[in-house]
C-alpha positions, 0 to 999 in steps of 0.5 A: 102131249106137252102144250110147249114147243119150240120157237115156229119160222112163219112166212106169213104175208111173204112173197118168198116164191116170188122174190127167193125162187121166181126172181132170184135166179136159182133155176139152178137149185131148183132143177138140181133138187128136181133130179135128186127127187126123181132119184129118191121118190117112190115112182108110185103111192097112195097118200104122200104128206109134204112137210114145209110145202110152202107155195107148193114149188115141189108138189107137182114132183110127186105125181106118182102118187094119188093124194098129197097133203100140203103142210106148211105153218104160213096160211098164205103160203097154202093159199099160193100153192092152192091158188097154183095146183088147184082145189081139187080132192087130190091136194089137202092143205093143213096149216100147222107146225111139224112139231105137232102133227094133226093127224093119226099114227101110221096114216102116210105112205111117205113124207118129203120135208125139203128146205124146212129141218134147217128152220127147225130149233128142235130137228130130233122132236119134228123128225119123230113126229114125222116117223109117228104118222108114216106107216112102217116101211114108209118112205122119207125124203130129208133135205137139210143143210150141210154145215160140212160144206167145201165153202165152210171148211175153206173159210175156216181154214183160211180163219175167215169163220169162228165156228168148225165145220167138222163139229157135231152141233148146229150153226144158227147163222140167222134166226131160226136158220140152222146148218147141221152136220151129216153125222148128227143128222143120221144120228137123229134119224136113227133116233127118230126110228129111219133107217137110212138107205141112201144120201145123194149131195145136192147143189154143189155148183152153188155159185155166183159167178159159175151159175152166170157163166156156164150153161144151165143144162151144163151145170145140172149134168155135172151136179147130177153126176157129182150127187151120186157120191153122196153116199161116200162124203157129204161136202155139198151145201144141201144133202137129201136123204131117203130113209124107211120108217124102221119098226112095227109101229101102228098103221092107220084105220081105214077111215082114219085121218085127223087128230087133235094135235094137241092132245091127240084124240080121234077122230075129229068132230065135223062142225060147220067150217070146224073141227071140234075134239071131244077130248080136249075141248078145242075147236080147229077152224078152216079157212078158206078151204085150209085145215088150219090146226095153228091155233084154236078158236 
């Protein structure tokens, strides 16, 4: 594998749980995003791994499934949502970066990646890796955000943006923190080897002044009702989207689980607090309980 990669958003030291989710009155986006989920996830699996964990808000959505590895690049992150679910053998936490995944081809029977691909500068590069280490027919959940959104296009039409909504390439409205189009994003997938099967537009009420004014419950129904029309336009600021890994493409061994992500051999070698590669050399430590594949040591 190439030692290069793109540029990594890294939220180390951040208390985004806290001030964007807990503090920043978006109850709203969380439980409109908890209907779609329920709406796309298998009610039932054996292993699930979620890209871009983070503090682990949504892990606790994926009950139907026996084990779940919580990938995220910011160490402090994991250590939240470890510190919130628990160290118990259910939960994997492996810090590292979706550009290069530390584990063996075909090993996931499913992979959510939720508020993460909009930080990705290369979203077509950690979309396959996301496909090489599903089995085939394993299940995607993407969510990503619209560039195509009713807020954008109104203020492009009223000239108070430069940049079309209705164009194919990406926004970087801030620091790696990109809006896509729903067209490139299928095309990416399509790339990738998905086959996707259903799109559900998410967190159409995304306002202010209506998050303020109308009841909670209120807001979530009618947002509940209008994320079925995600398969016809996509007009909302945040789309899921449920793909299958499309292919015969190889399935894991038995005991099968970590590889060297930089040069990919497995398996890997069990030192104390370790684990070493004999194919490159590199020795990945863990951290108090975290695989952390960031960097060797």
């Amino acid at each position: 594998m190439s030692q290069s990669r793109p540029p990594v958003i890294n939220y180390e030291g951040s208390d985004y749980q806290q001030s964007f989710w807990e503090q920043g009155n978006r109850l709203y986006e969380d439980q409109v995003e908890a209907v779609a989920l329920r709406r796309l996830l298998p009610t039932a699996g054996r292993l699930l791994l979620e890209i871009g964990a983070g503090a682990g808000r949504n892990t606790p959505r994926y009950a139907g499934f026996e084990r779940v590895v919580l990938l995220d690049y910011s160490l402090t992150q994991l250590l939240q949502a470890a510190q919130r679910l628990g160290r118990t053998s259910r939960y994997t936490y492996v810090a590292a970066d979706a550009y290069r995944l530390p584990f063996v081809d075909g090993l996931f029977d499913a992979a959510t990646m939720i508020r993460t691909l909009h930080h990705m500068a290369d979203p077509l590069l950690s979309l396959r890796q996301t496909r090489r280490v599903l089995q085939p027919g394993g299940t995607f959940i993407l969510e990503y955000a619209n560039k195509q959104n009713v807020k954008a296009i109104l203020r492009y039409l009223l000239r108070r943006q430069s940049w079309s909504p209705f164009s194919p390439e990406a926004v970087e409205f801030a620091e790696l923190n990109f809006d896509f189009h729903p067209r490139a994003v299928r095309d990416w997938l399509a790339q990738a080897g998905f086959g996707l099967e259903r799109s559900l537009t998410v967190s159409h009420f995304r306002v202010g002044l209506l998050k303020r004014i109308v009841p909670l419950r209120l807001l979530v129904g009618m947002d509940a009702l209008a994320q079925l029309t995600g398969d016809w336009w996509q007009l909302s600021p945040s789309v899921f989207t449920r793909s299958r890994a499309a292919g015969e493409t190889p399935q894991a061994a038995a005991e099968a689980f970590f590889c060297c992500p930089m040069c990919r051999h497995a398996p890997l070698t069990e030192q104390p607090e370790a684990l070493a590669c004999s194919g490159c050399g590199r020795v990945w430590a863990m951290r108090e309980g975290i695989y952390d594949f960031r960097n060797p040591i």
